[in-house]
N, CA, C and O atoms as a Tripos MOL2 file, in Angstrom:
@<TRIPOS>MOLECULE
protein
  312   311    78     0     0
PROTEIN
NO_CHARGES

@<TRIPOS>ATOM
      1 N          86.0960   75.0550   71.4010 N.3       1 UNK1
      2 CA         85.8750   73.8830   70.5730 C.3       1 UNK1
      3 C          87.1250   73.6060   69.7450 C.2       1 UNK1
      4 O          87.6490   74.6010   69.2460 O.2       1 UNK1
      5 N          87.7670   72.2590   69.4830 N.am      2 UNK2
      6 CA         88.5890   71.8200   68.7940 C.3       2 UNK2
      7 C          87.8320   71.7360   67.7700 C.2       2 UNK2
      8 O          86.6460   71.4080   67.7140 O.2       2 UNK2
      9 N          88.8190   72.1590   66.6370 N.am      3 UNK3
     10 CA         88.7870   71.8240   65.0730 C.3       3 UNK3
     11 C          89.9440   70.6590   64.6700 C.2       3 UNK3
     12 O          91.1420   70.7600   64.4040 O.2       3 UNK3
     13 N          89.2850   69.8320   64.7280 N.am      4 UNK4
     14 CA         89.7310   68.2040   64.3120 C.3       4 UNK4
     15 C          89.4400   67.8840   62.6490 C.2       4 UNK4
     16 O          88.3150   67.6880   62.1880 O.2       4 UNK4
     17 N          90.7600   67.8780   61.8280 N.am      5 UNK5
     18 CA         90.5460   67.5540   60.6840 C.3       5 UNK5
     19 C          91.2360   65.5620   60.5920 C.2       5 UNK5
     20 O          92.1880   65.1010   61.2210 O.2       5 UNK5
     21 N          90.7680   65.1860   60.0820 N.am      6 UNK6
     22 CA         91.3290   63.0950   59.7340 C.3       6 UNK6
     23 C          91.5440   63.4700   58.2080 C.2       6 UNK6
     24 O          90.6400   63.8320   57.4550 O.2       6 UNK6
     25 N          92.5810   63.3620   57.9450 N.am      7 UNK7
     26 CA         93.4130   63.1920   56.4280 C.3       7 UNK7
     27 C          93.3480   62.0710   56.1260 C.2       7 UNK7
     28 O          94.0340   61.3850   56.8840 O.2       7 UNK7
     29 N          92.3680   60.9690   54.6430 N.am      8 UNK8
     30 CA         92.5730   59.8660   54.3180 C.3       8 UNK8
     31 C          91.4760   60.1340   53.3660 C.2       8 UNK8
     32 O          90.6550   61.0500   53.2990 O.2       8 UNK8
     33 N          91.7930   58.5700   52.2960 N.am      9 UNK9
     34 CA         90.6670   58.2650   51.7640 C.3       9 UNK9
     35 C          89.3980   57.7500   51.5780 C.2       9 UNK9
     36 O          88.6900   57.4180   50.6280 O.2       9 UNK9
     37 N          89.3050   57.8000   53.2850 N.am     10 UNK10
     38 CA         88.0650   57.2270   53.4490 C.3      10 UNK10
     39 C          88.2200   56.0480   54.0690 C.2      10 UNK10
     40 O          87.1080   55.6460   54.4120 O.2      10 UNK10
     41 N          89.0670   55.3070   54.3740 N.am     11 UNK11
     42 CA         89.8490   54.1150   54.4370 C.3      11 UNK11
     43 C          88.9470   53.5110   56.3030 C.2      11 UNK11
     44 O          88.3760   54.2960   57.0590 O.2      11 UNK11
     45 N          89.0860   52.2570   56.5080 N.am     12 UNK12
     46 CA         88.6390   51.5440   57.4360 C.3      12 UNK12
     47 C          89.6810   52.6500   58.7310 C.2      12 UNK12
     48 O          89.2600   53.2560   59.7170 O.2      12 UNK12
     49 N          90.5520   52.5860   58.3980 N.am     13 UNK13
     50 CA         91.4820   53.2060   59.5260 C.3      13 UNK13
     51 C          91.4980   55.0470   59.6700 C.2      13 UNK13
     52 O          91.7830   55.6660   60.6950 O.2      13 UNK13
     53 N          91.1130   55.6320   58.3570 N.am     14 UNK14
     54 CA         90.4720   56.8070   58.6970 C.3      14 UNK14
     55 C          89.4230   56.8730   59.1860 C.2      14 UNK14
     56 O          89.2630   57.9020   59.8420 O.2      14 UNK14
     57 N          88.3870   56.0320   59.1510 N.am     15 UNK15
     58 CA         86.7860   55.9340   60.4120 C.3      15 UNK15
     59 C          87.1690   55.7390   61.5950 C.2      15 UNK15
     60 O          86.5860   56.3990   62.4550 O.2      15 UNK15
     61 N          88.2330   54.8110   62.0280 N.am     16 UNK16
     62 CA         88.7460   54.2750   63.0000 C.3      16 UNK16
     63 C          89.5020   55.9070   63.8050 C.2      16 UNK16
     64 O          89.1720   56.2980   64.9250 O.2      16 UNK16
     65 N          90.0630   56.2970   63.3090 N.am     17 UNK17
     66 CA         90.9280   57.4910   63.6960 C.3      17 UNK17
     67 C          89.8750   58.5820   64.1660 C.2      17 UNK17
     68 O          90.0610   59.2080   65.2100 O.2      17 UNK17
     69 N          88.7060   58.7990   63.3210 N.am     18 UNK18
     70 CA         87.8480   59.9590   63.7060 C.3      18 UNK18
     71 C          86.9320   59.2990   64.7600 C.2      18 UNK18
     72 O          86.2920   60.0710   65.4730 O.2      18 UNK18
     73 N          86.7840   57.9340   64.9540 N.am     19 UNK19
     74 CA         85.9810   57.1650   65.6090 C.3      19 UNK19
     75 C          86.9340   57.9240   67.5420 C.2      19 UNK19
     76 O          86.5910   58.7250   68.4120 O.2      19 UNK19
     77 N          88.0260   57.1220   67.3200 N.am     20 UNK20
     78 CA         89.1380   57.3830   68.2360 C.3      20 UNK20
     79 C          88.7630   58.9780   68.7360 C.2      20 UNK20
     80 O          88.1620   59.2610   69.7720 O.2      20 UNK20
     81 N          89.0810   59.5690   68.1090 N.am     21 UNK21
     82 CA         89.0970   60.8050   68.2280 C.3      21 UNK21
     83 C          87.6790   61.6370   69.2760 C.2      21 UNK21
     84 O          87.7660   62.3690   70.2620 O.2      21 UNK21
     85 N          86.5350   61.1470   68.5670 N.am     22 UNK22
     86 CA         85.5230   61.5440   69.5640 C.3      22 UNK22
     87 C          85.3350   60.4480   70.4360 C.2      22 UNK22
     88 O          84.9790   60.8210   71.5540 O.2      22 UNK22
     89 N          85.4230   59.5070   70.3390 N.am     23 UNK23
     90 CA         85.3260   58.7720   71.7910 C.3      23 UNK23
     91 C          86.4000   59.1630   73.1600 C.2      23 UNK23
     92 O          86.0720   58.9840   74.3330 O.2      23 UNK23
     93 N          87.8370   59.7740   72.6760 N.am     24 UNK24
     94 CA         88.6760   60.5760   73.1990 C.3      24 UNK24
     95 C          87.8370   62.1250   73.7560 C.2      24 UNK24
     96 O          87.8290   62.4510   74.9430 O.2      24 UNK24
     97 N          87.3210   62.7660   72.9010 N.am     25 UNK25
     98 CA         86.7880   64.0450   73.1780 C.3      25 UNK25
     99 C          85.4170   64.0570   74.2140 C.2      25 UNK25
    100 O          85.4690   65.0190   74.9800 O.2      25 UNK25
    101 N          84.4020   63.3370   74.3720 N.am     26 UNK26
    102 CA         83.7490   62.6600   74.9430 C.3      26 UNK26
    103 C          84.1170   62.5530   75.6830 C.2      26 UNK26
    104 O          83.7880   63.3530   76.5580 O.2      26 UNK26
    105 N          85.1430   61.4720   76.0350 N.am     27 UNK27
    106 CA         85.5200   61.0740   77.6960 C.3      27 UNK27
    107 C          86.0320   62.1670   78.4850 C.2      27 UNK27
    108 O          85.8030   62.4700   79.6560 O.2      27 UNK27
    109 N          86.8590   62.7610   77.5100 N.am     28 UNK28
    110 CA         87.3090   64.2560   78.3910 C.3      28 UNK28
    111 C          86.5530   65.1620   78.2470 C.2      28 UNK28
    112 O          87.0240   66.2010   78.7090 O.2      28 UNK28
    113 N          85.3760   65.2960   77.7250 N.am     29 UNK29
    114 CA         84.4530   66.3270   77.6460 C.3      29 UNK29
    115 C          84.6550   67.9330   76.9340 C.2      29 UNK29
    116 O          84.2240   69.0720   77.1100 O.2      29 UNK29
    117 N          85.7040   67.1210   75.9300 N.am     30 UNK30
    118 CA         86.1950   68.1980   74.8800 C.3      30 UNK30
    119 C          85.2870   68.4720   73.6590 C.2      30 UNK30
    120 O          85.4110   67.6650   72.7380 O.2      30 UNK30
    121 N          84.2500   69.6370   73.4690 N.am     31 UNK31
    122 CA         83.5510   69.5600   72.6000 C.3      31 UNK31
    123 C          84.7250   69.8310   71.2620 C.2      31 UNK31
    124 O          85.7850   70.4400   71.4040 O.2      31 UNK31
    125 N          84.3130   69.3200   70.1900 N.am     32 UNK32
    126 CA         85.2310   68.4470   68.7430 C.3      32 UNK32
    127 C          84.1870   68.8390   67.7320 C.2      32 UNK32
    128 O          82.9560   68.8170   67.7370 O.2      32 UNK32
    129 N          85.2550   69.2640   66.7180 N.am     33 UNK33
    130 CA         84.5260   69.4860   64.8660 C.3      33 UNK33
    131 C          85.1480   68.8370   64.3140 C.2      33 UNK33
    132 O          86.3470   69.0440   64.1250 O.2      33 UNK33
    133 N          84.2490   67.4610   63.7230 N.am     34 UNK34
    134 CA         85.5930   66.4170   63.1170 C.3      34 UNK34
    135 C          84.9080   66.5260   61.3760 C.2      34 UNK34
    136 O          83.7610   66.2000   61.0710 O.2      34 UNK34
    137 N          86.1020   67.1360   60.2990 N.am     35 UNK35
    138 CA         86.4230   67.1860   59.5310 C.3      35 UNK35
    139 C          86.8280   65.9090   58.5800 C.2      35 UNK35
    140 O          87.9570   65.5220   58.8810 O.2      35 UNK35
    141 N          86.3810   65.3290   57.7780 N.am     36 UNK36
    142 CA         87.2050   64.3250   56.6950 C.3      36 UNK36
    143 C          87.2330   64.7360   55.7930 C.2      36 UNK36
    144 O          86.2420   64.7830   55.0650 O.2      36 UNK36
    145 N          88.7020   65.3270   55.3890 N.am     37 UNK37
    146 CA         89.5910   65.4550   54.2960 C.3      37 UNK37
    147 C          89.6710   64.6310   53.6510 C.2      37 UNK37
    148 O          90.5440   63.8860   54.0960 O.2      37 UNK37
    149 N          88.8330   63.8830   51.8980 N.am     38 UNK38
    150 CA         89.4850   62.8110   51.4360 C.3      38 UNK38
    151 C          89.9720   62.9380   50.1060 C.2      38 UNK38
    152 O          90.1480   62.0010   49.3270 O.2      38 UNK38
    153 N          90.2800   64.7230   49.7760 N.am     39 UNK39
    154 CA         91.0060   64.6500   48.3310 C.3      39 UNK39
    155 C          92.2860   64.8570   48.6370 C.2      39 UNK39
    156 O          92.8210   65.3880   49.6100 O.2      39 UNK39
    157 N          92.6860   64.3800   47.7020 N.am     40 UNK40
    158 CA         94.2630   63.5050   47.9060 C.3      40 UNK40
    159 C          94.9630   64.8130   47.6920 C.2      40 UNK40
    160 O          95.9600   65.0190   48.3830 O.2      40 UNK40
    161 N          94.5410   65.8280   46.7380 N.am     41 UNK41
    162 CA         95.3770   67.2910   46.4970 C.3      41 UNK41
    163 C          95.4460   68.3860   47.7300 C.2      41 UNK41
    164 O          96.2520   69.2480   48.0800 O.2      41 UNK41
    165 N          94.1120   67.8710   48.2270 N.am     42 UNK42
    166 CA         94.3790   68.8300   49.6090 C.3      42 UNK42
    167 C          94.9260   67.9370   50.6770 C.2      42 UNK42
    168 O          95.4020   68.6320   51.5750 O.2      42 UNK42
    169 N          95.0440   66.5770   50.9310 N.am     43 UNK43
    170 CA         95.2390   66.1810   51.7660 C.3      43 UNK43
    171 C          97.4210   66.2600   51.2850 C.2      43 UNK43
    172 O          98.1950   66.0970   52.2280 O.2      43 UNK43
    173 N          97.7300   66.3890   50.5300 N.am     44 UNK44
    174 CA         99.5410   66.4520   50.0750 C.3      44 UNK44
    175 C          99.3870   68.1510   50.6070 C.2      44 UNK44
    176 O         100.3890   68.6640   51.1040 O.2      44 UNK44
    177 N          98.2470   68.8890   50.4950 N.am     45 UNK45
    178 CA         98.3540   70.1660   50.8050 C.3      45 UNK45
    179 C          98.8670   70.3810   52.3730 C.2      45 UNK45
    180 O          99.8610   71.0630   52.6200 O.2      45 UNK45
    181 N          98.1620   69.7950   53.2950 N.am     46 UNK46
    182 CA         99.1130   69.9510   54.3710 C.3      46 UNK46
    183 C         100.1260   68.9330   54.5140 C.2      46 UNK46
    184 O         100.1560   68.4290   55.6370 O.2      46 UNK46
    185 N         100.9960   68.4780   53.6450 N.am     47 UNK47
    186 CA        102.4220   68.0240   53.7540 C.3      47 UNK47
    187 C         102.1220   66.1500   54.4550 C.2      47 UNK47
    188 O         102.8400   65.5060   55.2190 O.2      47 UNK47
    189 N         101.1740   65.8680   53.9850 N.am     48 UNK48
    190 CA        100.5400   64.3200   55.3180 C.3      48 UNK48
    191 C         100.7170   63.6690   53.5270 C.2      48 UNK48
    192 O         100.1580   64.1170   52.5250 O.2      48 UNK48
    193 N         101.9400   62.1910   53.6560 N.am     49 UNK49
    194 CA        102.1290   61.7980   52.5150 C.3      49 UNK49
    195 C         101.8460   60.1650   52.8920 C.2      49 UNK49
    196 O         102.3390   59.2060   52.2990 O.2      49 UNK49
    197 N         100.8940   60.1210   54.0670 N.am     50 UNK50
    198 CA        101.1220   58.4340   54.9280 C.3      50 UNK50
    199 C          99.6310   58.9900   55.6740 C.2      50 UNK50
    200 O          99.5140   60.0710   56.2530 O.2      50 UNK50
    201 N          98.8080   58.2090   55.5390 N.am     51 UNK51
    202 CA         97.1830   58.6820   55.6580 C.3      51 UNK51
    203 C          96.8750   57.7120   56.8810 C.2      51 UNK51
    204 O          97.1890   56.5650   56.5630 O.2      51 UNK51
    205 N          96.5410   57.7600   57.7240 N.am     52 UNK52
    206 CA         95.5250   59.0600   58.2460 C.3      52 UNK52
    207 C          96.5120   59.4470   58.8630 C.2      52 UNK52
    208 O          97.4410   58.9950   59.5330 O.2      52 UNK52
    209 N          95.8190   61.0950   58.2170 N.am     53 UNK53
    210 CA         96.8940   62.5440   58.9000 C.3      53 UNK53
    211 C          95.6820   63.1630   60.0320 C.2      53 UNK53
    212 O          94.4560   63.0600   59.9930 O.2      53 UNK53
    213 N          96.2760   63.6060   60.6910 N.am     54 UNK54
    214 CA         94.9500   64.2710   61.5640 C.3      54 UNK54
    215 C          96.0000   65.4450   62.3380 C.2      54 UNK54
    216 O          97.1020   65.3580   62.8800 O.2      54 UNK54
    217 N          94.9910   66.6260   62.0690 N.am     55 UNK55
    218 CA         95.0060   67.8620   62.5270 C.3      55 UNK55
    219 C          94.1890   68.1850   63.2420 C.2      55 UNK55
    220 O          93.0090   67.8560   63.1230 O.2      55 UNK55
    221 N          94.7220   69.0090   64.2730 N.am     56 UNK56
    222 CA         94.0270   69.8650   65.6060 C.3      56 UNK56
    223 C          94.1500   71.2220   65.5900 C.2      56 UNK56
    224 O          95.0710   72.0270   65.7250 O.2      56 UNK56
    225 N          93.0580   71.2580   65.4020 N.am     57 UNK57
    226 CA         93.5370   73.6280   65.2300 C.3      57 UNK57
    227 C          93.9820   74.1410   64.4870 C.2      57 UNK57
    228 O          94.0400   75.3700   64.4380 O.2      57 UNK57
    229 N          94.6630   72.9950   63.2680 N.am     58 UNK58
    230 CA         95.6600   73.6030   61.8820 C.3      58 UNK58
    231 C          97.0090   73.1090   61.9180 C.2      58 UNK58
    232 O          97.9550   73.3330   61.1630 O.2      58 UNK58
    233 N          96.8880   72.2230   63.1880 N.am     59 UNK59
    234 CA         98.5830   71.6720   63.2050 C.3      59 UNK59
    235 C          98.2850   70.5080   63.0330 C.2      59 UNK59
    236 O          97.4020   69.8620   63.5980 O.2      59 UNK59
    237 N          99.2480   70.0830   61.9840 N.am     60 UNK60
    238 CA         99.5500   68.6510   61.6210 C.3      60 UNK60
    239 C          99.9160   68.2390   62.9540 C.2      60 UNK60
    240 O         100.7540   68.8040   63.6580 O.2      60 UNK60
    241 N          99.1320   67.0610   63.3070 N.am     61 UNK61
    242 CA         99.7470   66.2480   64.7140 C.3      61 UNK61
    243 C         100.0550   65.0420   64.9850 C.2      61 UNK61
    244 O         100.4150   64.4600   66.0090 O.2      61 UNK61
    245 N          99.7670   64.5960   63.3860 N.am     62 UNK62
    246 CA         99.9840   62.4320   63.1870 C.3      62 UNK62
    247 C          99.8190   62.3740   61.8150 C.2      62 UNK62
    248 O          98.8790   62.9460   61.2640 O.2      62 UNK62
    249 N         100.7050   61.6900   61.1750 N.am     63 UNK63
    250 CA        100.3050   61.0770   59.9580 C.3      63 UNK63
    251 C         101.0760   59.7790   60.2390 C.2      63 UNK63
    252 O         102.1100   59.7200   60.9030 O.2      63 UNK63
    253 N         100.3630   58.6010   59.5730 N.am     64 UNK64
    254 CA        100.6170   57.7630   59.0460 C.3      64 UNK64
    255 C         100.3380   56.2040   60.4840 C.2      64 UNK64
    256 O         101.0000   56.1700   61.5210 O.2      64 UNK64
    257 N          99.4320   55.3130   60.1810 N.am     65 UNK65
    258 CA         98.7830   54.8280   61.3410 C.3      65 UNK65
    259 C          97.8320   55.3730   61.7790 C.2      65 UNK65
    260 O          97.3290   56.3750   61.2700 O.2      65 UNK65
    261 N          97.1720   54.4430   63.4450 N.am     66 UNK66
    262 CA         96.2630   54.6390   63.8710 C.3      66 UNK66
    263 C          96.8210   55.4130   65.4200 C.2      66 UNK66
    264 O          97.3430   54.8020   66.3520 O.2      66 UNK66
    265 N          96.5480   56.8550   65.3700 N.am     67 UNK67
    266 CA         97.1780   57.3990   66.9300 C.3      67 UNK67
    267 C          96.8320   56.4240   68.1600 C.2      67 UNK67
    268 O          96.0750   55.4540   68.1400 O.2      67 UNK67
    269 N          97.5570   56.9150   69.2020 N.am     68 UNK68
    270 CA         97.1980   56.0720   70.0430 C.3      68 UNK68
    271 C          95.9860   57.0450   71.0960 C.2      68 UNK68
    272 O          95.9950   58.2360   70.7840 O.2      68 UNK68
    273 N          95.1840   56.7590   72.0300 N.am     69 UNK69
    274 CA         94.5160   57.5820   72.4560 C.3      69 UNK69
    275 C          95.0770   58.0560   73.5660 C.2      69 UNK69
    276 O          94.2830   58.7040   74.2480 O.2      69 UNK69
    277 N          96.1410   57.9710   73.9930 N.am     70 UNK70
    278 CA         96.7390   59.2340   75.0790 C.3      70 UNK70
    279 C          97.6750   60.1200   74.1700 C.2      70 UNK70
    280 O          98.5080   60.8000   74.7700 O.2      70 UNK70
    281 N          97.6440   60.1800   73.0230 N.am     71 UNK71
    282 CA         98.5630   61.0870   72.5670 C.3      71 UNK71
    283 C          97.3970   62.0880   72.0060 C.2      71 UNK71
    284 O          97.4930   63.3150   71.9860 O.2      71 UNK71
    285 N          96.1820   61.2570   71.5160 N.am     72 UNK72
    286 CA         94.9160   61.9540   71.5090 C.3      72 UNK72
    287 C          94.7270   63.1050   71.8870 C.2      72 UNK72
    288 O          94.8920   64.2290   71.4130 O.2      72 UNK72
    289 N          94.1160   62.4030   73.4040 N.am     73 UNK73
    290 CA         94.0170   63.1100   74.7380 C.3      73 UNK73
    291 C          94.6970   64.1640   74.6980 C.2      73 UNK73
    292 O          94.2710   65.2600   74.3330 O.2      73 UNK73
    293 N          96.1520   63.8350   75.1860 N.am     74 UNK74
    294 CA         96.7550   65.3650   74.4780 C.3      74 UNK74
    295 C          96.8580   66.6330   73.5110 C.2      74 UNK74
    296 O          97.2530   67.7970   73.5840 O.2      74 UNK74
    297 N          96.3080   65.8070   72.6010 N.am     75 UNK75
    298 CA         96.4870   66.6190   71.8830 C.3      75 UNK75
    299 C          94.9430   67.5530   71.9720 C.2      75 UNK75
    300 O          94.8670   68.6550   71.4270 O.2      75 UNK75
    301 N          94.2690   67.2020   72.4050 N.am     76 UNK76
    302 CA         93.0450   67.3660   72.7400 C.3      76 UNK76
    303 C          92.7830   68.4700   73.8830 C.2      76 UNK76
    304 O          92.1010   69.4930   73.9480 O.2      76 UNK76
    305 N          93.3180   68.0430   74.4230 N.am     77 UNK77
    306 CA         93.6660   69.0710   75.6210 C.3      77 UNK77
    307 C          94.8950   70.0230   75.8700 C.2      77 UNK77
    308 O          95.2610   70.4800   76.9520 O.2      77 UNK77
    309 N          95.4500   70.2180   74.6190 N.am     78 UNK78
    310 CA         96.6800   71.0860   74.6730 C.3      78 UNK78
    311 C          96.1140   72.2530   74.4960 C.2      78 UNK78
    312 O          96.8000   73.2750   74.4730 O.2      78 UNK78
@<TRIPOS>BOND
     1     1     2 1
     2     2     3 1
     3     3     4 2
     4     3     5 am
     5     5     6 1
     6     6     7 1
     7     7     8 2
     8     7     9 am
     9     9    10 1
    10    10    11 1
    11    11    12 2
    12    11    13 am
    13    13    14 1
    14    14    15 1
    15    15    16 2
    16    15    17 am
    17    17    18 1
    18    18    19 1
    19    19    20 2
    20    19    21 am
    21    21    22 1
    22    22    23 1
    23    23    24 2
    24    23    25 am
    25    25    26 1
    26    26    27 1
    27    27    28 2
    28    27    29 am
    29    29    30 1
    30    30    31 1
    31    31    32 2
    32    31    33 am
    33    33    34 1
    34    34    35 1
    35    35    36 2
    36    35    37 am
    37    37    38 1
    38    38    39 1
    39    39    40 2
    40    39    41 am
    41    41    42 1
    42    42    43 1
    43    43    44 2
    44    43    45 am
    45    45    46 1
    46    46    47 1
    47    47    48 2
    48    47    49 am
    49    49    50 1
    50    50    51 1
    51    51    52 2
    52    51    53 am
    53    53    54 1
    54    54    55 1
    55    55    56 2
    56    55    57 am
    57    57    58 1
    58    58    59 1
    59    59    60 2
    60    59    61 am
    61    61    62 1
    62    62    63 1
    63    63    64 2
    64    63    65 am
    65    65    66 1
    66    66    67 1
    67    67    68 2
    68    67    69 am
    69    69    70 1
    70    70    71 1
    71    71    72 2
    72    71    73 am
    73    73    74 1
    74    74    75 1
    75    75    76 2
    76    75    77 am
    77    77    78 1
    78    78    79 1
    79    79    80 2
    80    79    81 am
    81    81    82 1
    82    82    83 1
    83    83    84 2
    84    83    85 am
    85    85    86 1
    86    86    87 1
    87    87    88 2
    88    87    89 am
    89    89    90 1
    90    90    91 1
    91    91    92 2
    92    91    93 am
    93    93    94 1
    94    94    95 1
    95    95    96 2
    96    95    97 am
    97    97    98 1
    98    98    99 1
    99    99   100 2
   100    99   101 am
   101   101   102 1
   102   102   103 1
   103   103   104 2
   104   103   105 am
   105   105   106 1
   106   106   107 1
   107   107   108 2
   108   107   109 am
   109   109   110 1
   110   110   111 1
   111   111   112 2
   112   111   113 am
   113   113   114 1
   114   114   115 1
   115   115   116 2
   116   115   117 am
   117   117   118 1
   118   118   119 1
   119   119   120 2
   120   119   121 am
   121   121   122 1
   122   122   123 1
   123   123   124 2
   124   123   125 am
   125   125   126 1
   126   126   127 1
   127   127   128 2
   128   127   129 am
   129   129   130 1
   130   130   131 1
   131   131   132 2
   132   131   133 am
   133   133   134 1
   134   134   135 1
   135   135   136 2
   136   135   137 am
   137   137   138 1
   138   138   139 1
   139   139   140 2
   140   139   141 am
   141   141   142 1
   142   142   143 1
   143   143   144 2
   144   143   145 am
   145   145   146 1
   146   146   147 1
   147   147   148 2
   148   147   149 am
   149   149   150 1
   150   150   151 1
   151   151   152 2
   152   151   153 am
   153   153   154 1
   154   154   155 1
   155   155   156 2
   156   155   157 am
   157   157   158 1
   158   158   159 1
   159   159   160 2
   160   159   161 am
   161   161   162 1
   162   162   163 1
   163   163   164 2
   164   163   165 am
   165   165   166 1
   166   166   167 1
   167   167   168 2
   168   167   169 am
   169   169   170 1
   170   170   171 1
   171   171   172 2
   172   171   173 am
   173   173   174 1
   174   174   175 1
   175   175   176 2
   176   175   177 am
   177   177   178 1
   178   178   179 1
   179   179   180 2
   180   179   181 am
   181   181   182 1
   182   182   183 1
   183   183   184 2
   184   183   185 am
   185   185   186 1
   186   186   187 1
   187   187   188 2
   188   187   189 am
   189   189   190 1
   190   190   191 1
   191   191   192 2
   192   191   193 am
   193   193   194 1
   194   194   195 1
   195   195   196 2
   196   195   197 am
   197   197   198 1
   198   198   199 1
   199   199   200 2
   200   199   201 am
   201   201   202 1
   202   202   203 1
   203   203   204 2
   204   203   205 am
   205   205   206 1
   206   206   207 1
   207   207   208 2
   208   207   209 am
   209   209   210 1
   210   210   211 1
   211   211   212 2
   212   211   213 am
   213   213   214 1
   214   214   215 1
   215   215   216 2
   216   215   217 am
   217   217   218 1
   218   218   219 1
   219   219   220 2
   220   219   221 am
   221   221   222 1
   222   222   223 1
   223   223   224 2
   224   223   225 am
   225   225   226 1
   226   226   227 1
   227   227   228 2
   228   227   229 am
   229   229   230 1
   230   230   231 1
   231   231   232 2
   232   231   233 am
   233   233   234 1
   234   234   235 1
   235   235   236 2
   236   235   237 am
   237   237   238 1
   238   238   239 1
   239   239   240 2
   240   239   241 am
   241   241   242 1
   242   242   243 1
   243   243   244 2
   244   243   245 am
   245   245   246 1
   246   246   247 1
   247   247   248 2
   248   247   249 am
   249   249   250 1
   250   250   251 1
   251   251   252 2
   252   251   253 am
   253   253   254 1
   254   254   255 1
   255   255   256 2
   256   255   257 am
   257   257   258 1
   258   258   259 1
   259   259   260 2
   260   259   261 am
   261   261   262 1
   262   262   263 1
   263   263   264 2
   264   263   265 am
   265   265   266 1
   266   266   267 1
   267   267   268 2
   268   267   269 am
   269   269   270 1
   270   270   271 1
   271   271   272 2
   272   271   273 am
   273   273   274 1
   274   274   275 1
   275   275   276 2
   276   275   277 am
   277   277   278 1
   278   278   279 1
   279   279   280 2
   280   279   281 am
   281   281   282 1
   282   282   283 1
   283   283   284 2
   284   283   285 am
   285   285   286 1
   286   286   287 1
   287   287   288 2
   288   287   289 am
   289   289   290 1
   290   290   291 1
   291   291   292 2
   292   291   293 am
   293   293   294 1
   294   294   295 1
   295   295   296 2
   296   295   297 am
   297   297   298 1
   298   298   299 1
   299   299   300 2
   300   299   301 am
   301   301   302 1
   302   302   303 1
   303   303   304 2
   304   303   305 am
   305   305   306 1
   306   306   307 1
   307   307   308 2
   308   307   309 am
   309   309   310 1
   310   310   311 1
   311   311   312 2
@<TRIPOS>SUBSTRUCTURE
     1 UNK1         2 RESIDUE 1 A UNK
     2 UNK2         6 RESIDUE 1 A UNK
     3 UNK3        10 RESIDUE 1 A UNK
     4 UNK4        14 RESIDUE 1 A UNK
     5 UNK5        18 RESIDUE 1 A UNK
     6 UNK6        22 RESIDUE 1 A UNK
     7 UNK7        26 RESIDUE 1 A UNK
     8 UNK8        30 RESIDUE 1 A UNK
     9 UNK9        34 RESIDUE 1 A UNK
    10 UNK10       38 RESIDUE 1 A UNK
    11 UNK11       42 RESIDUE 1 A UNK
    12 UNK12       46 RESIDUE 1 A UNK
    13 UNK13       50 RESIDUE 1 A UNK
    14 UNK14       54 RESIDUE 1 A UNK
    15 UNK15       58 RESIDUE 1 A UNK
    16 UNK16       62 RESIDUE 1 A UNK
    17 UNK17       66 RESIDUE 1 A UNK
    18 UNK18       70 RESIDUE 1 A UNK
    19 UNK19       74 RESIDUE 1 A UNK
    20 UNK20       78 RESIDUE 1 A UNK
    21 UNK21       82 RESIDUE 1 A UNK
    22 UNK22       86 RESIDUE 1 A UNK
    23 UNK23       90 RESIDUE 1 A UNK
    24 UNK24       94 RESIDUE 1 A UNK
    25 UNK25       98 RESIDUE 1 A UNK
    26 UNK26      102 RESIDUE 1 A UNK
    27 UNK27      106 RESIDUE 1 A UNK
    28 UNK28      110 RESIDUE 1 A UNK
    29 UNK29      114 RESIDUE 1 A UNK
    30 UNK30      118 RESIDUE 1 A UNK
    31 UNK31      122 RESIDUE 1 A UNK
    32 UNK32      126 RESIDUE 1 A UNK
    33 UNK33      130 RESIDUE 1 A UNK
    34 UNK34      134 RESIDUE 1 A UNK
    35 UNK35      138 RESIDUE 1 A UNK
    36 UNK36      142 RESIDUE 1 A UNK
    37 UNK37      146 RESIDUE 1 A UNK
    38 UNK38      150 RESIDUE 1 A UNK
    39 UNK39      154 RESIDUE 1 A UNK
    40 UNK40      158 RESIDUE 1 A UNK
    41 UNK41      162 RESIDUE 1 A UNK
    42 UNK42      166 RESIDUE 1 A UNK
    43 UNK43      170 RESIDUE 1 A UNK
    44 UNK44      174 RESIDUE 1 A UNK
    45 UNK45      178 RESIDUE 1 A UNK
    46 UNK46      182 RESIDUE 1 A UNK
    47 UNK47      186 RESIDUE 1 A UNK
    48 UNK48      190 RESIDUE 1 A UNK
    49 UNK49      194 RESIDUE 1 A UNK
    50 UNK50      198 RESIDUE 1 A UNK
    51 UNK51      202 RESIDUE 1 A UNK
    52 UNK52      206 RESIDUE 1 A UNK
    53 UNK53      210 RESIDUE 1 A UNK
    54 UNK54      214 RESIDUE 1 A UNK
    55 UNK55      218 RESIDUE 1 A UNK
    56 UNK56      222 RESIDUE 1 A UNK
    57 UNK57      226 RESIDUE 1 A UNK
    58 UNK58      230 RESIDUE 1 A UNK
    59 UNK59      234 RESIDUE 1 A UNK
    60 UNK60      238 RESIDUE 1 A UNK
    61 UNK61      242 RESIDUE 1 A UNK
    62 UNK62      246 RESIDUE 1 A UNK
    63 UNK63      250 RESIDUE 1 A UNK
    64 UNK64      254 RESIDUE 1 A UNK
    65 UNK65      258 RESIDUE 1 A UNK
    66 UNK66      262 RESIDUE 1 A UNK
    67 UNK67      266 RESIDUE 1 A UNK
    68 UNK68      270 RESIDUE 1 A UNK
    69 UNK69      274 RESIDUE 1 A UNK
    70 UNK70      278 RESIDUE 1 A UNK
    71 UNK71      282 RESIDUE 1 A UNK
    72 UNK72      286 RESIDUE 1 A UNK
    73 UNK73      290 RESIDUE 1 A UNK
    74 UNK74      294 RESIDUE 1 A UNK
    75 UNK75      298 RESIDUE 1 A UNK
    76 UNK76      302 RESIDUE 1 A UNK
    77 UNK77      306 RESIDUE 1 A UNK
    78 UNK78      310 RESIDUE 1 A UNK
């Protein structure tokens, strides 16, 4: 199982990102633990200063925008 954290404040584009994210995990049949991070002290805690940050497994893997879903995918399946 992936541990999927979305770094934001809650924002239209952080729903959008965790939205992304399991509709990504789903299609590839990656079972996903999706996490929303929305305090701002832990979210500077992993170094994400441009929201939505999103982590996979503990690695920072996007901040700032909406990922695209083949980089997703990847990351999903790495």
């Amino acid at each position: 199982m992936k541990d999927v954290k979305v770094l934001g404040p809650g924002c239209k584009r952080c729903q959008t990102t965790a939205d992304l994210v399991r509709a990504e995990a789903d299609r590839l049949g990656v079972p996903v633990h999706i996490d929303k991070i929305t305090d701002y002290a832990a979210i500077a805690g992993y170094g994400v200063l441009s929201t939505p940050g999103l982590l996979v497994d503990g690695k920072l893997v996007h901040a700032g925008g909406l990922p695209k879903a083949e980089d997703i995918a990847r990351w999903l399946t790495a």
